[in-house]
VEXTI-854972 format. One record per atom (N, C-alpha, C): x, y, z. Coordinates in steps of 0.2 Angstrom, whole numbers, plus 5000, padded with zeros to 4 digits. Layout:
BEGIN
XYZ
...
//
This chain:
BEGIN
500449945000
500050005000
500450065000
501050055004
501350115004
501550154999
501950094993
502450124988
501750114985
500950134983
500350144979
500250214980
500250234987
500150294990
500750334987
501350334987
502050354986
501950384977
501550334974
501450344966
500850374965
500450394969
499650414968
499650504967
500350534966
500250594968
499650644965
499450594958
498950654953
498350624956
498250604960
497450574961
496850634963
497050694962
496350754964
496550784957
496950774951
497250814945
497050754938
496450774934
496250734932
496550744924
496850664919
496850674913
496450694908
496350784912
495650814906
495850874902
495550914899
495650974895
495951024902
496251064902
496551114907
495851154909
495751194914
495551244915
495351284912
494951314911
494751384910
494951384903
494451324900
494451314891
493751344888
493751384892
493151434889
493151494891
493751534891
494051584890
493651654887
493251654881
492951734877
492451734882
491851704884
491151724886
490851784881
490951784875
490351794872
489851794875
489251844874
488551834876
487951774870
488251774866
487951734862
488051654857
487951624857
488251564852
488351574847
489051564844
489251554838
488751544832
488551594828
488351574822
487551594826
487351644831
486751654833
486951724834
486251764831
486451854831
486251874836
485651834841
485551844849
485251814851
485151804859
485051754863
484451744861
484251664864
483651634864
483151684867
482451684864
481951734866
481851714872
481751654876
481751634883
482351694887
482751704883
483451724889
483251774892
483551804898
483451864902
484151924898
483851984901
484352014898
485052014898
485452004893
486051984893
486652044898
486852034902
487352114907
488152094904
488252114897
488952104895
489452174898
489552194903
490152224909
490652224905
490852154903
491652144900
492352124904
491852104910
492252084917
492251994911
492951974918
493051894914
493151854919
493251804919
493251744925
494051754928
494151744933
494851734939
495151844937
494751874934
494851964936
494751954945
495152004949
494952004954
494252034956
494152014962
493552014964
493352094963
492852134963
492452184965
492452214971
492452264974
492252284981
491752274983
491552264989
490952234992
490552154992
489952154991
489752084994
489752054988
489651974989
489551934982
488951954977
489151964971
488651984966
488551954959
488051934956
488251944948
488651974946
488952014940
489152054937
489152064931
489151974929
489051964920
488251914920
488051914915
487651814913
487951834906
487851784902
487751744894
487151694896
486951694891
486451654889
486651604882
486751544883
487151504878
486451444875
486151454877
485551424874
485151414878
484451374875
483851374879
483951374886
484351304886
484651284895
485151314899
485751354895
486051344898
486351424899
486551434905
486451504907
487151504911
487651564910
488351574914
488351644916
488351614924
488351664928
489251684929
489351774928
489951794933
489951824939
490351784944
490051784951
490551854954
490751914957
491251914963
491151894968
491751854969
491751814976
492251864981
492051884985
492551904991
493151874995
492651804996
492651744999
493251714994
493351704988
493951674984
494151744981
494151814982
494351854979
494451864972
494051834970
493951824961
493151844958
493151854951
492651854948
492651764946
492051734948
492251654945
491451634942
491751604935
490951604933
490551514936
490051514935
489551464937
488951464932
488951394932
488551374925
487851344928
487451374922
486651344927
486451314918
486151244922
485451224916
484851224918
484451254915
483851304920
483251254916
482651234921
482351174918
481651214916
481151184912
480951214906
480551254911
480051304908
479751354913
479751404918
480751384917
481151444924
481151504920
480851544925
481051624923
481051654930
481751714930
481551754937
480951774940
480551764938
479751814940
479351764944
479451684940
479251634943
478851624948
478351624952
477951624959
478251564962
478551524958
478751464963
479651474962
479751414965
480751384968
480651334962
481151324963
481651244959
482251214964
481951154965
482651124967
483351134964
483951104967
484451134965
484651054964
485251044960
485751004959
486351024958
486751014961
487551044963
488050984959
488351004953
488950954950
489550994952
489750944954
490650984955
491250954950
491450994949
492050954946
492550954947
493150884943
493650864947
494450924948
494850914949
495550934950
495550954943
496151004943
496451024936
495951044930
495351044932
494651064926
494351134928
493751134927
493451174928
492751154927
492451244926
491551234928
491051204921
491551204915
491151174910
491351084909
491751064913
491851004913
491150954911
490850964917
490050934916
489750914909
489650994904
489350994900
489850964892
490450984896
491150954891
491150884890
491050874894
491450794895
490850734896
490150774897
489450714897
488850754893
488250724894
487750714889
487150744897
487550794902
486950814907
486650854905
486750884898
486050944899
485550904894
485550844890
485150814886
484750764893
485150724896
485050674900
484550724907
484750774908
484350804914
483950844912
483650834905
483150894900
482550884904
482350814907
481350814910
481550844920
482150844920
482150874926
481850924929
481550924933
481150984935
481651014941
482151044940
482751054945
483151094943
483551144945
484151184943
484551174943
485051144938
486151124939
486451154939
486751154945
487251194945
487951174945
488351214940
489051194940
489551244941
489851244948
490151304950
490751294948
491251344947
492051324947
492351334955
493051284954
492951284960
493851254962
494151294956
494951314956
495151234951
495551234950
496251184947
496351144954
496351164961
496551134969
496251144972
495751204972
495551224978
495251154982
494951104983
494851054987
494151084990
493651124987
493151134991
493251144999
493751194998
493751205008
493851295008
493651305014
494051365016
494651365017
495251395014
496051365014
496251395023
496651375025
497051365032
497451445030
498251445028
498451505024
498851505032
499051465035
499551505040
499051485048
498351505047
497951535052
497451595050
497751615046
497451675044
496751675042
496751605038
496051605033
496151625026
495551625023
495551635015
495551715013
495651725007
495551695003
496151645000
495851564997
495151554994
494851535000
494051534999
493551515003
493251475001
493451424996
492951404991
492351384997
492251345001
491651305004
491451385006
491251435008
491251495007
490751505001
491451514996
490951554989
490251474986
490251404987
489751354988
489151364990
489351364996
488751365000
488451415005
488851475005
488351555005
488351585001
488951614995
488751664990
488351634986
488651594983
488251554978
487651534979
487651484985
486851474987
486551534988
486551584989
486451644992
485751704986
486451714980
486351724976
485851694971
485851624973
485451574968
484751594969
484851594976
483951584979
483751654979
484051704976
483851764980
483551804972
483951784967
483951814959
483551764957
483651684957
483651654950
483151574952
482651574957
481951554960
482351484959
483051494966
483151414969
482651404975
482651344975
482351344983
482751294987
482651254991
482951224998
482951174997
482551104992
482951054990
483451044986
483951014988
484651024985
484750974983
485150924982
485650874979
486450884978
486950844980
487750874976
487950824975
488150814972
488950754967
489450794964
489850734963
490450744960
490750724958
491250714954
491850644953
492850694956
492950664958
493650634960
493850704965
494050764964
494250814972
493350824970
493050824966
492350854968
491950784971
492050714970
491750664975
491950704980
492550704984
492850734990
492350804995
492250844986
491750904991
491050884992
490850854988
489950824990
490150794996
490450744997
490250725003
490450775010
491050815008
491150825013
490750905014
490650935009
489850995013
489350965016
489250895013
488650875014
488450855022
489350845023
489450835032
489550885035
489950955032
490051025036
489451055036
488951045031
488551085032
487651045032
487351005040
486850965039
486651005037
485850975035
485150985035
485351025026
485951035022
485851065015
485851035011
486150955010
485750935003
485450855006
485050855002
484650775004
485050705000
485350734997
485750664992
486450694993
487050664993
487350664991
487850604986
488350624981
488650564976
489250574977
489650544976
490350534977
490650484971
490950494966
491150464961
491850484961
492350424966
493050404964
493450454967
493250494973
493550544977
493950514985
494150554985
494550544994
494050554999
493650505002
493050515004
493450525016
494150505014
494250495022
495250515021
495350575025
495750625023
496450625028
496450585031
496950575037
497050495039
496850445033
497050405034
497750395029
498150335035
498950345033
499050335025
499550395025
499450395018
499250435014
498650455017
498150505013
498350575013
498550595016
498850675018
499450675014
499850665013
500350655006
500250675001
499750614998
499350634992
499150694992
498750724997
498450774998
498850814994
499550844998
499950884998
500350874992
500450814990
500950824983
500350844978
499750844980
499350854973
499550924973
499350964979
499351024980
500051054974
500651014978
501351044975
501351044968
500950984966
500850984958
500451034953
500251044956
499951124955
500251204958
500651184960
501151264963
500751304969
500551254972
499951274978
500651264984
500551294988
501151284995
500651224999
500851165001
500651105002
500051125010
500451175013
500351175019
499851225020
499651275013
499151315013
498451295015
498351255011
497551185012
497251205019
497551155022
497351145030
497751145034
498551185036
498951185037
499451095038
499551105042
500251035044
499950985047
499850915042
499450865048
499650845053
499950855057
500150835063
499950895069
500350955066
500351045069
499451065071
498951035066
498451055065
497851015062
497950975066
497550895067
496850935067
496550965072
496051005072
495751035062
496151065062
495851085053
495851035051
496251005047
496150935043
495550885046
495450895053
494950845055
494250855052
494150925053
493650985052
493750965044
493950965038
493850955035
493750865031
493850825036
493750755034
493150735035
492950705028
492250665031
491850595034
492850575035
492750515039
492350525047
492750625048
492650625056
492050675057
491850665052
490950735051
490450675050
490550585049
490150565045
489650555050
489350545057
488750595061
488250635058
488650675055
488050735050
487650715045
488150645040
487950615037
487050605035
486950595044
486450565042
485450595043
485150545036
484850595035
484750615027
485350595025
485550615018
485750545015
485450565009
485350485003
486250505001
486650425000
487250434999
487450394995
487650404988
487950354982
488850354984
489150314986
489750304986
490150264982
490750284977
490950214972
491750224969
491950174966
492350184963
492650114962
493150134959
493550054956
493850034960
494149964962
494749954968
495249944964
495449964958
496349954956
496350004951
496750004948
496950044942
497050034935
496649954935
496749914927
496149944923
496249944918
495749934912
495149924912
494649934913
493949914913
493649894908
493049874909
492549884902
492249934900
492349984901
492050044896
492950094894
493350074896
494050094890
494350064885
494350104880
494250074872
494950014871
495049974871
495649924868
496249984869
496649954871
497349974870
497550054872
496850074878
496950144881
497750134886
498050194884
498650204888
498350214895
499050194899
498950194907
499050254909
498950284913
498950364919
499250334924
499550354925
499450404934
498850394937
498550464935
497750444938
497450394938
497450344937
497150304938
497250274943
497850284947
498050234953
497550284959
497150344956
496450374961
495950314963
495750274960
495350234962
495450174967
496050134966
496150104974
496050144977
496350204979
496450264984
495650284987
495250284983
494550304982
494250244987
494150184984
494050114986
494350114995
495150144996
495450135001
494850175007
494850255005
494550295008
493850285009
493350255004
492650245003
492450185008
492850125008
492850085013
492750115020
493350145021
493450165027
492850185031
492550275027
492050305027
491250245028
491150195024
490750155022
490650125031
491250095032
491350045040
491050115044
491350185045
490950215049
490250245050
490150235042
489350255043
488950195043
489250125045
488750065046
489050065054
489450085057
489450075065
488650125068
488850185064
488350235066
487750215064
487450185058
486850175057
486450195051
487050225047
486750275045
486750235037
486150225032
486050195026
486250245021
486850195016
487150215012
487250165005
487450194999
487450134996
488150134992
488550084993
489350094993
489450034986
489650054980
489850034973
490650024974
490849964974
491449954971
491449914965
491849954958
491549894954
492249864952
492649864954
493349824954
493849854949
493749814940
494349864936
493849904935
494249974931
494050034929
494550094930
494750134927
495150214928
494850274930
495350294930
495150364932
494650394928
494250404926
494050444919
493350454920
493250494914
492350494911
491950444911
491950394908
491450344907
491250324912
491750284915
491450274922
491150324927
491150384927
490650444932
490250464930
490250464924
489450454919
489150394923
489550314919
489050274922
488650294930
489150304936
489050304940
488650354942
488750414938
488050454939
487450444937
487450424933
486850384929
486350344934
487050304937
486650244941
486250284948
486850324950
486350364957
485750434954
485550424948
485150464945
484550464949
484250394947
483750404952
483550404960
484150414963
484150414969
484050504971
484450524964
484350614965
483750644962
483350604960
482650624958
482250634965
482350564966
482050554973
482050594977
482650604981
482950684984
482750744983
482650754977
482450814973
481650824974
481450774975
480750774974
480450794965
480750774963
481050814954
480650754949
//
């Protein structure tokens, strides 16, 4: 296990298109003269994503309107001290004016990607079209790890668990008729954040997923990983949650091994592969990764997580499906598969 853990450095950095590969924001789609007649009105500012944040509270500042569904908000975050955009697919019937809510569904995504990953990489706004719910797909760094960063003592910024689950939820329910039933998933650091909001912060989403994440953060081993991900990214190791050892308290506070108590209460999809070989859904002759040594690691941690929340009582449904990589097919499938679990939640 050791020398697996020693090699696992890229397991929250995934083999996908880089970040912030939607770069212009145009107000309108290519080869269209203007928005869909459904859209609201378009606020082209000229502000762009990771500009420093604006004075004062979290706000829009931009939208686009990219089709019927799909709607990209520019956020200032205080909280992460950036303008960062988030992406909505808005189910049929949504308009500001609205007398009623929409539930939410929260996708997060993994390491080294970004907010269009979702849309880039699967079939969710076809696959989610009878949904009666709102998607959201927030950005949420290259590393950030869904946390409020440590920084010494100091605090954020970044604030990501922060810009998540006040600004963001904030602004959603306040402009654009979210309401209060939620859902969140994720795959790989964003399996990581579903579960672990879903434990910092009870009573906010009634489902959560977890697809091939570090679900338990302080097990031997594990904090390594953490940190060499970090390095990999030109992040200072020790910004995250400070020193595991020095500051056992904040790593704890961010583990959802040691939150999983909160757990309960909330519908839980847990999964991943237990090794790093080839699966049935990659094509013949797919080259090896690094990342794929994520899913023992994920298996290691989901286990773990799994034994605590059957000591506590608490019903969950934990998928190991043996071979398989790090990748898309398989988080698809396994989104898929907890689909109906997050209808149910949704009441949707």
């Amino acid at each position: 296990m050791r020398g697996l853990l020693a090699l696992a450095t890229t397991l929250l950095l995934l083999a996908a298109t880089p970040a912030h590969a939607d770069p212009d924001w145009s107000l309108v789609p290519e080869g269209s003269s203007s928005p869909p007649p459904s859209a609201p009105p378009a606020r082209d500012t000229g502000y762009l994503p990771w500009q420093k944040a604006l004075p004062g509270t979290a706000r829009v500042v931009r939208e686009r309107r990219l089709d019927a569904r799909t709607l990209d908000l520019l956020v200032s975050s205080p909280s992460v001290g950036r303008l960062l955009p988030v992406r909505l697919l808005l189910p049929e019937g949504w308009s500001r004016s609205a007398k009623r809510t929409w539930p939410v569904l929260y996708l997060l995504h993994g390491g080294a990607d970004d907010y269009t990953s979702w849309t880039r990489m699967t079939d969710v706004e076809t696959y989610t079209e009878d949904l009666d719910a709102i998607v959201v797909m927030p950005e949420a760094g290259r590393a950030g790890n869904y946390s409020d960063w440590h920084n010494g003592g100091r605090g954020g910024p970044p604030a990501w668990d922060t810009f998540h689950t006040y600004e963001v939820r904030r602004l959603l329910e306040v402009g654009y008729r979210a309401g209060a039933r939620r859902a969140i998933a994720g795959l790989s650091m964003g399996a990581y954040g579903a579960i672990k909001y879903a434990a910092r912060h009870p009573g906010m989403f009634r489902f959560a997923g977890a697809y091939s994440g570090i679900l338990a953060t302080r097990l031997p081993g594990i904090p390594a990983i953490i940190m060499n991900a970090q390095a990999s990214e030109k992040q200072d190791p020790l910004a995250l949650w400070g020193d595991p050892r020095r500051d056992k308290r904040v790593w704890a506070a961010n583990d959802p091994l040691a939150l999983a108590r909160n757990l309960r209460g909330v519908r839980l999809y847990l999964s991943s592969g237990t090794n790093s070989f080839l699966g049935e859904l990659d094509p013949p002759g797919s080259p090896w990764h690094p990342a794929h040594l994520g899913e023992p690691i994920s298996a290691y941690t989901g286990k773990a997580l799994s034994a605590r929340l059957k000591r506590l009582g608490i019903p969950h449904t934990l998928h190991l499906y043996g071979n398989g990589t790090h990748t898309w097919p398989y988080w698809i499938r396994e989104f898929k598969s907890s689909y109906p679990m997050i209808r149910q939640a949704l009441g949707a």
